[in-house]
Each structure stands twice: as structure tokens, then as C-alpha cells.
VOPAGU-2260 file (C-alpha; in pm, 1 decimal, decimal comma):
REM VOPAGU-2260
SITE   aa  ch    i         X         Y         Z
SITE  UNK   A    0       0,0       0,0       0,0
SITE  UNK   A    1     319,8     250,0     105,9
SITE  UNK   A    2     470,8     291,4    -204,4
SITE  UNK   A    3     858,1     420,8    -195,9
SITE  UNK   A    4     919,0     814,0    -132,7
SITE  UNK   A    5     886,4     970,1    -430,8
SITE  UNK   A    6    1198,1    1183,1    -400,4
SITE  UNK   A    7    1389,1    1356,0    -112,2
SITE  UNK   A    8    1439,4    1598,0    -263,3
SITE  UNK   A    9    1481,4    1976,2    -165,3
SITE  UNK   A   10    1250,8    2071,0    -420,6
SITE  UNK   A   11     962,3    1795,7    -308,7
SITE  UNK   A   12    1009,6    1907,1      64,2
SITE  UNK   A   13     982,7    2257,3     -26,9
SITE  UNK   A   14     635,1    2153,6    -147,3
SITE  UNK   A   15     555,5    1959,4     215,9
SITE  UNK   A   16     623,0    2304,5     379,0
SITE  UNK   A   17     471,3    2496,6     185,5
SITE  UNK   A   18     160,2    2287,9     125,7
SITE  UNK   A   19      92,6    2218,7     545,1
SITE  UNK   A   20     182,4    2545,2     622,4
SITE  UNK   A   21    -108,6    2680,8     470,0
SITE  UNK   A   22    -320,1    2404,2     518,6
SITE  UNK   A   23    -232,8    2455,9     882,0
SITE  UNK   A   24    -344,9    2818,0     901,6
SITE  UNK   A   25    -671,7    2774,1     648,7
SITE  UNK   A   26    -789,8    2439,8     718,1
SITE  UNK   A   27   -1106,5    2493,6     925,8
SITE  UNK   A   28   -1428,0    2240,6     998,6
SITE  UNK   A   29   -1251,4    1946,0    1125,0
SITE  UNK   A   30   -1116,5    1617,5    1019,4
SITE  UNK   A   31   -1355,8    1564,4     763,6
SITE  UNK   A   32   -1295,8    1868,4     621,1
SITE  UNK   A   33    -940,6    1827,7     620,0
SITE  UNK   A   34    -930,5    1538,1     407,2
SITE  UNK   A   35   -1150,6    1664,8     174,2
SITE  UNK   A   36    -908,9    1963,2     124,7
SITE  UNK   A   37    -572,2    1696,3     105,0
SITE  UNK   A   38    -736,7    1514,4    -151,5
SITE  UNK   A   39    -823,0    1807,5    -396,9
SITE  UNK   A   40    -486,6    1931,2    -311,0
SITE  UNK   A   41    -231,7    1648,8    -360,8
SITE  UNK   A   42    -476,5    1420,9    -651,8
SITE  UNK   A   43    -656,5    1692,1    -834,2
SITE  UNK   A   44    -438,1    1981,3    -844,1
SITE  UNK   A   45     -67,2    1844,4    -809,8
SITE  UNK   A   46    -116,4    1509,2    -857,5
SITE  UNK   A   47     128,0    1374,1    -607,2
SITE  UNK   A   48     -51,3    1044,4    -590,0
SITE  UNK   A   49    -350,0     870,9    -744,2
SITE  UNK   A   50    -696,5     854,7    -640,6
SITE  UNK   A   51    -701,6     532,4    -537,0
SITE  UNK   A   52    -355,4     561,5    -343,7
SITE  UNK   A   53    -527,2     827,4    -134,7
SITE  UNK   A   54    -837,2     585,6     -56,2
SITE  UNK   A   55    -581,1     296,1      82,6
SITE  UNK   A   56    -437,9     618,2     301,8
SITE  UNK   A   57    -776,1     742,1     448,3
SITE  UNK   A   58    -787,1     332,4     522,9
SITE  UNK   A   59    -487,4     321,1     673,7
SITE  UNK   A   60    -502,8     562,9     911,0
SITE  UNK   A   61    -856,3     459,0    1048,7
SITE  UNK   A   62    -678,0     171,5    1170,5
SITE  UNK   A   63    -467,4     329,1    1390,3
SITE  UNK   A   64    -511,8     592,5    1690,7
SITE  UNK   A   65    -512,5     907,0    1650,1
SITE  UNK   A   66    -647,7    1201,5    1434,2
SITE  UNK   A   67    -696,3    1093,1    1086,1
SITE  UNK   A   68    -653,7    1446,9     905,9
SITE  UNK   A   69    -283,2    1464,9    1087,5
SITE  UNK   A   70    -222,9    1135,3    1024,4
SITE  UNK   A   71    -312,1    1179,5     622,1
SITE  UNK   A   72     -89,1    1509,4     609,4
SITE  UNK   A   73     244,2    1268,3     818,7
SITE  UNK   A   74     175,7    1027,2     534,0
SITE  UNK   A   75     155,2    1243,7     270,1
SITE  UNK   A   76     465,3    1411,9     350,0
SITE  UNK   A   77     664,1    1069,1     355,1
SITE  UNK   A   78     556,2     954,1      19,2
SITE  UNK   A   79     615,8    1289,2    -132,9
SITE  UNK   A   80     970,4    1368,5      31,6
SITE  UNK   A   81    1068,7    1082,6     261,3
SITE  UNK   A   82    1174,8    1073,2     629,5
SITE  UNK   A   83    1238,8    1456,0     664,9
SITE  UNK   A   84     851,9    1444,8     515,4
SITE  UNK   A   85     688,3    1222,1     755,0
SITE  UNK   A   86     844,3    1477,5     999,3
SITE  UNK   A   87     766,7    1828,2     852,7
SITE  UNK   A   88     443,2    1749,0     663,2
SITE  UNK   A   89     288,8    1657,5    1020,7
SITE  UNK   A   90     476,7    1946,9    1222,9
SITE  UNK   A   91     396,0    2207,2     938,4
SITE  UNK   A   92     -29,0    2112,9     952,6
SITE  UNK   A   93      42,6    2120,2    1354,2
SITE  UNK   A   94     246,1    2460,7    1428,1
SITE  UNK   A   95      30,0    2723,4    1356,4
SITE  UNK   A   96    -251,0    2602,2    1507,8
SITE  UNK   A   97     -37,2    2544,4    1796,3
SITE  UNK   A   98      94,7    2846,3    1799,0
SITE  UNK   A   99    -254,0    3065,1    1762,4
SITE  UNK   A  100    -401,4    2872,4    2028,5
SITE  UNK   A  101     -90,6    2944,7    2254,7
SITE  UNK   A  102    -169,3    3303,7    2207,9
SITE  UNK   A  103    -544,1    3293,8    2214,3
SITE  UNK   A  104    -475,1    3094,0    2586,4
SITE  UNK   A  105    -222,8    3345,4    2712,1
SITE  UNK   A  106    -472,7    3621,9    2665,9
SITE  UNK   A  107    -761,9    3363,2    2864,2
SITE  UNK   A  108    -513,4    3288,2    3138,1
SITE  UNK   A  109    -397,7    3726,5    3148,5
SITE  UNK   A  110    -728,4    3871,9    3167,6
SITE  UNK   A  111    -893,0    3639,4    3370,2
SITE  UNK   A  112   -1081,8    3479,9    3079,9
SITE  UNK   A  113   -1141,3    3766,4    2894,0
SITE  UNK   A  114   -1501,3    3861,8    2864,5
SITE  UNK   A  115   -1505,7    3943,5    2533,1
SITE  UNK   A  116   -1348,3    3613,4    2447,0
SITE  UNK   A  117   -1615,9    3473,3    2687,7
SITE  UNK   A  118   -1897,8    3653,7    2519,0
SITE  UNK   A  119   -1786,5    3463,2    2189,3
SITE  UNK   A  120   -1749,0    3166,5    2343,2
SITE  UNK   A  121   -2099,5    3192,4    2438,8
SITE  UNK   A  122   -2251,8    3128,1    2117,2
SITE  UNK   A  123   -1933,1    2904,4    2001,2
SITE  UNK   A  124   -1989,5    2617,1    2280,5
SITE  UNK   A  125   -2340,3    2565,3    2159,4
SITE  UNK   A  126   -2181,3    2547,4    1811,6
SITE  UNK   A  127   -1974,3    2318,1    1944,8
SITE  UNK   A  128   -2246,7    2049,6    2060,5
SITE  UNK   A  129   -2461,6    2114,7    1756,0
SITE  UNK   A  130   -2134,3    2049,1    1585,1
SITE  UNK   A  131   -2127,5    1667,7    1768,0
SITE  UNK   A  132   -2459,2    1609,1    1726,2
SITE  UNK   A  133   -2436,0    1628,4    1355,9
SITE  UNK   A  134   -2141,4    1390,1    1351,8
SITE  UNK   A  135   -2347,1    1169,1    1578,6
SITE  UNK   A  136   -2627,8    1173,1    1367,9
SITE  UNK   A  137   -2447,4    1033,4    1053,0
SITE  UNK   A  138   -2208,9     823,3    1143,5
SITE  UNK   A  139   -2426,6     627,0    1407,6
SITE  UNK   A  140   -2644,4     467,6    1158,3
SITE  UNK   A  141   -2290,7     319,1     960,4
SITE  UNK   A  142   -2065,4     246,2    1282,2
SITE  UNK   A  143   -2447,5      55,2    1455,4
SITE  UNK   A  144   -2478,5    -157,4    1127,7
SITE  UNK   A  145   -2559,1    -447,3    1279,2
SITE  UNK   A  146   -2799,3    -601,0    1557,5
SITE  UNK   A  147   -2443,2    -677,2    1714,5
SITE  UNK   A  148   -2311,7    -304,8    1695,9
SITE  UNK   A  149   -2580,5    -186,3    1823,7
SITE  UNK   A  150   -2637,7    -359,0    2138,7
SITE  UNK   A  151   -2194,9    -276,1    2173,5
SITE  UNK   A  152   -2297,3      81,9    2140,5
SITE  UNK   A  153   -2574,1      94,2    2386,4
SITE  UNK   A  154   -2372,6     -73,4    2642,1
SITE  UNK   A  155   -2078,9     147,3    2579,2
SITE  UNK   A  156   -2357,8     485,7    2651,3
SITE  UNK   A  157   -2432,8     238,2    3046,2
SITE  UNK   A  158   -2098,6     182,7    3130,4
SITE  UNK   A  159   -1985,7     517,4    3044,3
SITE  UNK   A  160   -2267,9     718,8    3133,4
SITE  UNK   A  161   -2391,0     536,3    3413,9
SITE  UNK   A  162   -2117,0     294,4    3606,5
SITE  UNK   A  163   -1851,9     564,2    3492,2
SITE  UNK   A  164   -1635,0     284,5    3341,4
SITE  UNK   A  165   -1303,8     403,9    3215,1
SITE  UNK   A  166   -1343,6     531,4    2836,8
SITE  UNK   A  167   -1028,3     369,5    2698,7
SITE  UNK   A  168   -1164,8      67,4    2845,9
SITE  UNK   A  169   -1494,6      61,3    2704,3
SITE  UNK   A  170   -1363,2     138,2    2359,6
SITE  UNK   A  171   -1115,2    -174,2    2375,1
SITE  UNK   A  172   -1369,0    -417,6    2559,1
SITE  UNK   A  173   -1628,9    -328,4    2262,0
SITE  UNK   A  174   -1356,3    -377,5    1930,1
SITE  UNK   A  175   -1262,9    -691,7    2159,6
SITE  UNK   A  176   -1607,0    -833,1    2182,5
SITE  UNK   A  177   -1698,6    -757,6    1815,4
SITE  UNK   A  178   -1417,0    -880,2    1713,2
SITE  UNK   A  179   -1455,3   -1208,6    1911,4
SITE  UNK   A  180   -1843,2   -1217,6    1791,7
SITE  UNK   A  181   -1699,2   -1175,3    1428,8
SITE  UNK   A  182   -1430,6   -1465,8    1437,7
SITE  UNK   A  183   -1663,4   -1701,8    1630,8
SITE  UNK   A  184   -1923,1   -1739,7    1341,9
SITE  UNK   A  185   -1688,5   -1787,7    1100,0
SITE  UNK   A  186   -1584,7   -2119,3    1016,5
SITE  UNK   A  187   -1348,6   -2283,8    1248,3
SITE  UNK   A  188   -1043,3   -2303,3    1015,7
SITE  UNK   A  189    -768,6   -2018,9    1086,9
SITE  UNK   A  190    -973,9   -1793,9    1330,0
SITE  UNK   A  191    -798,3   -1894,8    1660,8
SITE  UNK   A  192    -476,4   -1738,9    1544,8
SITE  UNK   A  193    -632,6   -1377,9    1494,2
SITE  UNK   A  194    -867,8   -1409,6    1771,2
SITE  UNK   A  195    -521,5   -1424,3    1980,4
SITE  UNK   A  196    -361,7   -1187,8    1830,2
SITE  UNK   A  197    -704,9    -948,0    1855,8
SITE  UNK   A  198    -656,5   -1043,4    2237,3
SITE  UNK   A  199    -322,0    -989,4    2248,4
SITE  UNK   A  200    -353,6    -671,6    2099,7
SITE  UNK   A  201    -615,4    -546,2    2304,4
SITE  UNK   A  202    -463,8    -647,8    2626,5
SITE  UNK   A  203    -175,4    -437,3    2523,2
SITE  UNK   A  204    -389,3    -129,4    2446,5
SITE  UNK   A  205    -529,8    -189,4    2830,5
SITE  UNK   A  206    -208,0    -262,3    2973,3
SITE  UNK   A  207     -43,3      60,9    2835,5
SITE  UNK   A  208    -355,8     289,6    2930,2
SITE  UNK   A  209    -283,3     157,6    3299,1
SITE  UNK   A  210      51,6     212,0    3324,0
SITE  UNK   A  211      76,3     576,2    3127,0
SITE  UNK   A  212    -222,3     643,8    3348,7
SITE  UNK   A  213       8,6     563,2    3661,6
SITE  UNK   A  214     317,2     786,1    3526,7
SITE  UNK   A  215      31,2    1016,7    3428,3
SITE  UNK   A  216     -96,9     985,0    3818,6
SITE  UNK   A  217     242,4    1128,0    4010,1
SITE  UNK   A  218     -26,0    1324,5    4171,6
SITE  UNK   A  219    -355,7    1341,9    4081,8
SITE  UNK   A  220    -385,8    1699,5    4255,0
SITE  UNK   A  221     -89,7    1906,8    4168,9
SITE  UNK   A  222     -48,4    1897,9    3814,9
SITE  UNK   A  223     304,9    1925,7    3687,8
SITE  UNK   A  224     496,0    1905,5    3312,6
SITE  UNK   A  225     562,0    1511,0    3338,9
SITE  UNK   A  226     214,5    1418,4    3472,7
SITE  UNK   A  227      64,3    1657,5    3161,3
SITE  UNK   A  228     337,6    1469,7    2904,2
SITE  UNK   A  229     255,8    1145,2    2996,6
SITE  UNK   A  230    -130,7    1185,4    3027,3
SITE  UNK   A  231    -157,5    1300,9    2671,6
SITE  UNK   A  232     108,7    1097,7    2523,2
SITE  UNK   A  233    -114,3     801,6    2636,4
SITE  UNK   A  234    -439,0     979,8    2502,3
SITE  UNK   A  235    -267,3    1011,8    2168,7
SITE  UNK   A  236    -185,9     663,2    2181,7
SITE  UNK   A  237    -485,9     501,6    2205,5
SITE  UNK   A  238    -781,9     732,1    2116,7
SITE  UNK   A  239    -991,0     597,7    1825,6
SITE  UNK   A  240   -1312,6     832,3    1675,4
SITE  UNK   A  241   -1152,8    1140,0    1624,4
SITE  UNK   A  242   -1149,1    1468,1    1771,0
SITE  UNK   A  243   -1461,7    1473,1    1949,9
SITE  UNK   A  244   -1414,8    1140,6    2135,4
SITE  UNK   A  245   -1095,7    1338,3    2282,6
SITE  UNK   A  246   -1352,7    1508,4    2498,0
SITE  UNK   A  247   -1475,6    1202,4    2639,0
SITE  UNK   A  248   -1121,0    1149,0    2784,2
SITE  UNK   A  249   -1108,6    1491,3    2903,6
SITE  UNK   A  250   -1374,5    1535,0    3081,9
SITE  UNK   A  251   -1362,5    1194,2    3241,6
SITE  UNK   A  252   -1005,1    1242,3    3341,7
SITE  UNK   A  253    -918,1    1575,0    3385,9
SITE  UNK   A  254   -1252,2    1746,1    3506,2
SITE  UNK   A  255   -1397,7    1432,9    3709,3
SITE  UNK   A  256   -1177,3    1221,3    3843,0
SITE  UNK   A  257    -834,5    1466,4    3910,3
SITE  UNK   A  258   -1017,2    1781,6    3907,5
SITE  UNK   A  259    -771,1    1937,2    3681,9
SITE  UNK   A  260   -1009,6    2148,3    3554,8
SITE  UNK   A  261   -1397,6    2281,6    3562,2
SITE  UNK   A  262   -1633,7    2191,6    3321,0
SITE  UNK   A  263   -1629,8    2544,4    3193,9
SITE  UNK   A  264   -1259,7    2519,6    3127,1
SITE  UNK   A  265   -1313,3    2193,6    2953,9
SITE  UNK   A  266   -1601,2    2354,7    2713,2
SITE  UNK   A  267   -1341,1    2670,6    2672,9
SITE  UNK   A  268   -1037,4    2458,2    2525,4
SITE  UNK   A  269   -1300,4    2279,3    2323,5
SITE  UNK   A  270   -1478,0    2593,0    2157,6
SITE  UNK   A  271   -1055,0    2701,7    2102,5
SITE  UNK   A  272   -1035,4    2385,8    1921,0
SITE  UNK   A  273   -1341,9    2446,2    1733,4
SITE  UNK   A  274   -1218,8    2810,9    1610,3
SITE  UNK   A  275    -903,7    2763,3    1521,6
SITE  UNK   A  276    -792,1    2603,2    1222,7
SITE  UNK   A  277    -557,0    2269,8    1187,0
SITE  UNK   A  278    -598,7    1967,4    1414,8
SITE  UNK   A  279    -872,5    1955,5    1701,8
SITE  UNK   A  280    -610,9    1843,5    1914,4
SITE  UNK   A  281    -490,2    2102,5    1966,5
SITE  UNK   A  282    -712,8    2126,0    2261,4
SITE  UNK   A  283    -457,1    1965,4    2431,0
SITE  UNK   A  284    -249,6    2252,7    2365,5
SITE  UNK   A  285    -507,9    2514,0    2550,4
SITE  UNK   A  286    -525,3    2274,7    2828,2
SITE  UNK   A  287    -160,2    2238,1    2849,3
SITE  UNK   A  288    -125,4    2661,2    2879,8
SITE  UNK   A  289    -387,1    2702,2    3166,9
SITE  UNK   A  290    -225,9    2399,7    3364,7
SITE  UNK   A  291     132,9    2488,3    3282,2
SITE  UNK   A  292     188,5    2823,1    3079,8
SITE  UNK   A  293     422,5    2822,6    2755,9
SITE  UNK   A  294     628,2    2452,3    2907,2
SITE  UNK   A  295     292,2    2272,3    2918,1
SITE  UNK   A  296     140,9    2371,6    2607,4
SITE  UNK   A  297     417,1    2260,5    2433,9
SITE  UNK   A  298     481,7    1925,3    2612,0
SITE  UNK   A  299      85,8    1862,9    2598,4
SITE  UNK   A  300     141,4    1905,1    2218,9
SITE  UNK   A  301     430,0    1697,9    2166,2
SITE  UNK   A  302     255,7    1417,3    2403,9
SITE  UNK   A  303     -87,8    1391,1    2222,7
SITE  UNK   A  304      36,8    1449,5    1856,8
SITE  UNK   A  305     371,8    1166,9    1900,0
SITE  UNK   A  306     228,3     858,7    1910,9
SITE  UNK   A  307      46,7    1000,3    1532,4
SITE  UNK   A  308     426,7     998,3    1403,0
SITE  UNK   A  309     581,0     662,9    1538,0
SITE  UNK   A  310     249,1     495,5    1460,6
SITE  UNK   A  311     298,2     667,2    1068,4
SITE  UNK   A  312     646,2     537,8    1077,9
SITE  UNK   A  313     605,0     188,3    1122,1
SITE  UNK   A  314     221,5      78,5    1050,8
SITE  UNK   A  315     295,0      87,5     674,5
SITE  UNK   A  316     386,4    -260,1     612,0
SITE  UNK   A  317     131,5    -387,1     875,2
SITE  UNK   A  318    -176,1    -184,8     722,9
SITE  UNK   A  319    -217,8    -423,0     404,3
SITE  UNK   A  320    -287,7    -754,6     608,9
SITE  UNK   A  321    -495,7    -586,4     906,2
SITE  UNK   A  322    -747,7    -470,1     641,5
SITE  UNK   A  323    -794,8    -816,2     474,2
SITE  UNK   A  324    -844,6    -971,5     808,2
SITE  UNK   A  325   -1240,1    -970,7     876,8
SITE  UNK   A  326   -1173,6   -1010,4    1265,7
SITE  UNK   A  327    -925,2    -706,7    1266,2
SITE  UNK   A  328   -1217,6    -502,3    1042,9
SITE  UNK   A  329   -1532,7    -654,5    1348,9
SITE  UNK   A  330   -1270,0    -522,0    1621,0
SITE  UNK   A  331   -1235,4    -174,1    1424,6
SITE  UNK   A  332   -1621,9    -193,7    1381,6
SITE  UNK   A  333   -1668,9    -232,4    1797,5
SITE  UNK   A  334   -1420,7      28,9    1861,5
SITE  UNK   A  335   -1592,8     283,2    1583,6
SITE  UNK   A  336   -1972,4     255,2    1729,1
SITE  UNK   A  337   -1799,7     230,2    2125,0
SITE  UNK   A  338   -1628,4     573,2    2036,5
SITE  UNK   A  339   -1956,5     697,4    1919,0
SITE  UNK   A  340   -2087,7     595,9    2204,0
SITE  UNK   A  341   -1858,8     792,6    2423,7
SITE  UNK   A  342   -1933,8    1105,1    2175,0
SITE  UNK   A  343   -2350,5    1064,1    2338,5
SITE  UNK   A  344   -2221,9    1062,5    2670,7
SITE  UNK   A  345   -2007,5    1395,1    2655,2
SITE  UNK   A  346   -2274,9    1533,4    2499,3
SITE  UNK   A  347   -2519,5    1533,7    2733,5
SITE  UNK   A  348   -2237,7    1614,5    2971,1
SITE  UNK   A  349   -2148,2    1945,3    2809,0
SITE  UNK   A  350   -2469,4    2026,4    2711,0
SITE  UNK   A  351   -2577,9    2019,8    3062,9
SITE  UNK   A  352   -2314,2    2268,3    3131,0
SITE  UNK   A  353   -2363,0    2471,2    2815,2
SITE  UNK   A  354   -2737,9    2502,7    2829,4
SITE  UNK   A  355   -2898,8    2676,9    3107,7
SITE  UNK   A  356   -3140,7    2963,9    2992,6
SITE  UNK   A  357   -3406,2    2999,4    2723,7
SITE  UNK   A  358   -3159,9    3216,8    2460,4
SITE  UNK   A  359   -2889,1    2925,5    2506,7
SITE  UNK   A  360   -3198,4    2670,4    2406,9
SITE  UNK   A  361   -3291,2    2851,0    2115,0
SITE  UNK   A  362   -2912,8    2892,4    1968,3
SITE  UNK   A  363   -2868,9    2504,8    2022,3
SITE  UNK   A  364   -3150,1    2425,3    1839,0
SITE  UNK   A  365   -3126,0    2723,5    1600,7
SITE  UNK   A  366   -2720,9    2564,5    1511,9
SITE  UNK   A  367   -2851,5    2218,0    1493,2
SITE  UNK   A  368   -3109,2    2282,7    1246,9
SITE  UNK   A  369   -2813,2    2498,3    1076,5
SITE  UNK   A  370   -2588,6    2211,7    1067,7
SITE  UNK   A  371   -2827,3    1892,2     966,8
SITE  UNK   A  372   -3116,8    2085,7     744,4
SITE  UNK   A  373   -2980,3    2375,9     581,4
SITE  UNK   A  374   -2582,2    2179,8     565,6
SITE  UNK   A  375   -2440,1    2538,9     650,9
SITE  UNK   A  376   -2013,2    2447,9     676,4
SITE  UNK   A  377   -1927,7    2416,5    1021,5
SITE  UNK   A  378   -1676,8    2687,4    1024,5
SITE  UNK   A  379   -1912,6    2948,4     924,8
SITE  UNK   A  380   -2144,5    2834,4    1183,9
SITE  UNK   A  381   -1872,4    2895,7    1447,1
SITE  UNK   A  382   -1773,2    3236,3    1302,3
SITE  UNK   A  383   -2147,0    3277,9    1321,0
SITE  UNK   A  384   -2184,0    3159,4    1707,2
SITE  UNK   A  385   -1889,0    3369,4    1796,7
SITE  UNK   A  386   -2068,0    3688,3    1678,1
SITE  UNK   A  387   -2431,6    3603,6    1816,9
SITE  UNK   A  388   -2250,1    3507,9    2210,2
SITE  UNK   A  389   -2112,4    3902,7    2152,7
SITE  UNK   A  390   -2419,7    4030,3    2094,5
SITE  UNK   A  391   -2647,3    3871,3    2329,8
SITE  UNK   A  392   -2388,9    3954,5    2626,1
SITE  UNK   A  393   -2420,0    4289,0    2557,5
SITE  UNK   A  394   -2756,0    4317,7    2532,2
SITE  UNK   A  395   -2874,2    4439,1    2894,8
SITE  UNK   A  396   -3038,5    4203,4    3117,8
């Protein structure tokens, strides 16, 4: 699937700068959107690879934690300009954004939160649930696809909703028992082999969560630059669903269980995400600033978005059999509708938070009808909410 670098040279890596770069400072509206952009860019207009190339790419990195748009623009850069590729395409999409939210935090953390900020924010963090909701609403139907799935996802929304099970564990526990579902109505030649290795596999996902969660846990009330580092290294090592799940983890970890931060601070760094452009993990970035200034933004950053380049670096041979085996594909099914599952739950979390008068009711339902009726682009809609939270806090009364 990884075909050999087309060149290293200067004038191919030029192209990986310059192409991230501004992909990094324009690219609004979220994974999704992000792809969509890649593709027209690197088939369509410089036809760097083919069409079908790109398709076994999105695949690939589906497979693997971690946000797929980053992920897409690490690969990209490898094929086009090799090693020094991998490394810049991925750091070129995830600089600026770094860097605006870095300055967009300093000014949160100077002026006490800023109430102008705060007055955008106001309209932006219902935005940001409509925003959810949407994605909710169309990928459910494809990641609950069968009778199986479904009964997964609904006992992913219990234990995480209700017995406050551990999110990384309820994602691997559901790939692990589709998965096992999926090889144990097949016919009994070869399947005992990848069922192993599916357990195998998933007891190493588990087995890592609990031990970066202890280096994570050097105190679970003072927060410090190698309990932020390890915490989101582990995060970007096994999160599966995207951005949006990332605020499962969040708010079970850090608001929750360590008390890290509020709720409000939580629905903050995720309207930041939301309105800057480049990869919603950068969240981790805002976080990283109001727990630990300029030092733990950046080691927040490099934590969450490191396990995206290592993975990059040596899934490539590996990709090819893992999506020809149907029990790896049920596992990646249970993890996909367990993730969604998680997205329900810190939905009704934040929304509880978010939503708490009648003008906040009728912007959340005002954006949703926005987003899944009239298919108005996301980042608009945020620009939009930003303005509307400005005006309604300084209306009187």
C-alpha cells in the first residue's frame, strides 16, 4: 500500500512546507474537512498520488489511533519527500494552530478569561455540541450496522454514562467483543490465530492505558509538566473516533476524576479547538497553557500528537494484512460505534453545562437545524456563534 518516497528531494520538501503550512493556518471544519481539502490538493491539483492511493491512506489511518486528518498530512509528506517528510508534513499542519491557540490561551489565562473572548465563546460552545450532534447523527447509523453493533454501542452509553467505566476501556472491551463475535461465526479453520492476536492486541492497548495512566498519576492533585506529558502521550496513543471522542477522555479524566479542571474550562479549550484552524487536538495545547503556561502547552502538544508519528512510521507494512483480516475489520467496527458511544455521553455532559437559559436553548436548536437541514459548513457556523454570544452579552439584562 506504502509505495517508496517519491523523491527527497529539496525541491519535493519545499512543497511539504509549503503545502501544510497553509493548510495549517486555512484548514477549518474538522477532520472531515481536512481530508476533503488533502485530496483536492495532492490528486486533483498536483497530482502527487493517485486517487485510489489516497483511498488505501484514508484506510490506513482509520486503523490506527489518533487524528486521521494529521495522520493523512504525516503520510503524505513521507511519500512525497521521505523521512524529513513524515516529519515536517505533520509538524507544518500542527504549528500554527499550535501556535494561535498558545496566544489565544495566554490572553484567557492574562485577563482572567477575557469577557469578550467569553462573550464569543458563548454562542461558540453551543456550536460546538450542535457540531457533535451532527457527527453523531451520521455516522451512528454506519458504525451501529448491525444487531451486534448496536447492542456494543448501547452498552458502551451504560458503562460510560452510568457505572462511569473508564473510556479507553470501554472502547477496547467493545472492538474486543466484536471482534470475538466476528471470528466465532466464522468457520473454524484459521480464526484462533487472529482471535489471539485481537486479544493480544487489546490487552496491550489496556495494559499501556494503565501504566501511562500511573506515570500520568504522580499526583492526581498538583499537576506538573511530566504528569501533563505522559497523560496526553497516552491519550494520543490510544484514542480511536476522532477529535470529538478526545472530549470524552477529558472530561472523564481531567474534570472528574483529578479535578484538573472545571467543566467550563473543559467547554473553553473545546470551543478554542473548534475556532481555530488545523488539528482539534490542539485542545490539548489550551489545556496544556492554563495547567502549565508556555512549558505545558508545548509538552501537551508533543505528548498527544507523537504517538500520530511513530504509529505513521512503522504501521505501513502492517496496514495491508490488518485490512484483509475480517476479525481485525469486526474489532475496528466495535471500537468505531464504542467511540460513538462515548461522543452521546459527553454530549449530554457538556450540554448540561452549556445550556442553562431559554436564549442558550434557542441557539442550540437554532445551530442544529443549521448544521443537519440547511448543511451550513461548520466553520461558518462557528464564526457565526462567535458573533451572536457578543451580541447577546451585551444586550442588557
Amino acid at each position: 500500500m506504502v509505495a517508496e518516497p517519491h523523491g527527497t528531494k529539496r525541491s519535493n520538501l519545499g512543497e511539504v512546507v509549503i503545502l501544510f503550512l497553509r493548510l495549517g493556518i486555512t484548514a477549518f471544519g474538522g477532520p472531515a474537512a481536512h481530508v476533503a481539502i488533502m485530496e483536492d490538493e495532492v490528486v486533483r491539483r498536483r497530482r502527487w498520488i493517485t486517487q485510489e492511493k489516497f483511498l488505501d491512506l484514508l484506510g490506513a489511518v482509520n486503523l490506527i489511533p489518533g487524528q486521521n486528518s494529521t495522520e493523512m498530512a504525516i503520510y503524505l509528506g513521507y511519500l512525497r519527500a521521505g523521512w524529513l517528510g513524515l516529519v515536517l508534513g505533520g509538524m507544518c499542519f500542527i504549528l500554527p494552530a499550535m501556535l494561535m491557540v498558545i496566544g489565544i490561551a495566554w490572553a484567557y489565562v492574562r485577563y482572567g478569561g477575557l469577557p469578550q473572548f467569553q462573550a464569543s465563546l458563548y454562542g461558540v460552545k453551543l456550536v460546538v455540541i450542535a457540531v457533535i450532534l451532527q457527527a453523531l447523527w451520521g455516522l451512528g447509523p454506519r458504525a451501529a450496522k448491525t444487531k451486534v453493533l448496536a447492542v456494543i454501542g448501547l452498552l458502551a452509553v451504560v458503562a460510560a454514562g452510568y457505572i462511569a467505566v473508564d473510556a479507553i476501556a470501554v472502547i477496547v472491551v467493545g472492538g474486543a467483543v466484536a471482534g470475538l463475535v466476528r471470528g466465532w461465526t466464522r468457520e473454524r479453520v484459521n480464526r484462533s490465530k487472529p482471535i489471539f492476536v485481537m486479544l493480544v492486541i487489546a490487552g496491550g492497548i489496556l495494559a499501556f492505558s494503565h501504566f501511562a495512566t500511573l506515570l500520568g498519576n504522580i499526583t492526581e492533585v498538583h499537576t506538573g509538566l511530566q504528569p501533563l506529558f505522559f497523560y496526553f502521550l497516552k491519550i494520543g496513543s490510544i484514542l480511536y473516533g476522532g477529535g470529538y471522542v478526545l472530549f470524552a477522555f477529558l472530561q472523564s479524566d481531567l474534570v472528574a476524576r483529578w479535578h484538573w479542571l472545571t467543566s467550563a474550562q473543559l467547554l473553553d479549550a473545546t470551543a478554542v479547538g473548534q475556532v481555530t484552524p488545523g488539528p482539534l487536538f490542539t485542545t490539548a495545547t489550551f489545556i496544556g497553557y492554563v495547567l502549565g503556561g508556555v512549558p505545558g502547552a508545548l509538552v501537551a502538544t508533543v505528548g498527544i500528537f507523537l504517538p500520530s508519528f511513530v504509529l505513521i512510521a512503522i504501521s505501513g507494512p502492517l496496514i495491508p494484512r490488518l485490512r484483509r483480516s475480517p476479525i481485525a475489520g469486526a474489532f475496528l467496527d466495535g471500537v468505531n460505534v464504542a467511540s460513538l458511544a462515548l461522543m452521546a455521553v459527553v454530549t449530554w455532559q457538556l450540554g448540561r453545562a452549556a445550556i442553562f437559559d431559554v436564549t442558550t436553548v434557542l441557539l442550540a436548536i437554532l445551530s442544529a437545524i443549521l448544521l443537519m437541514r440547511l448543511r451550513i459548513n461548520s466553520t461558518w457556523l462557528v464564526l457565526g456563534g462567535a458573533v451572536v454570544g457578543m451580541i447577546v452579552q451585551m444586550v442588557p439584562g
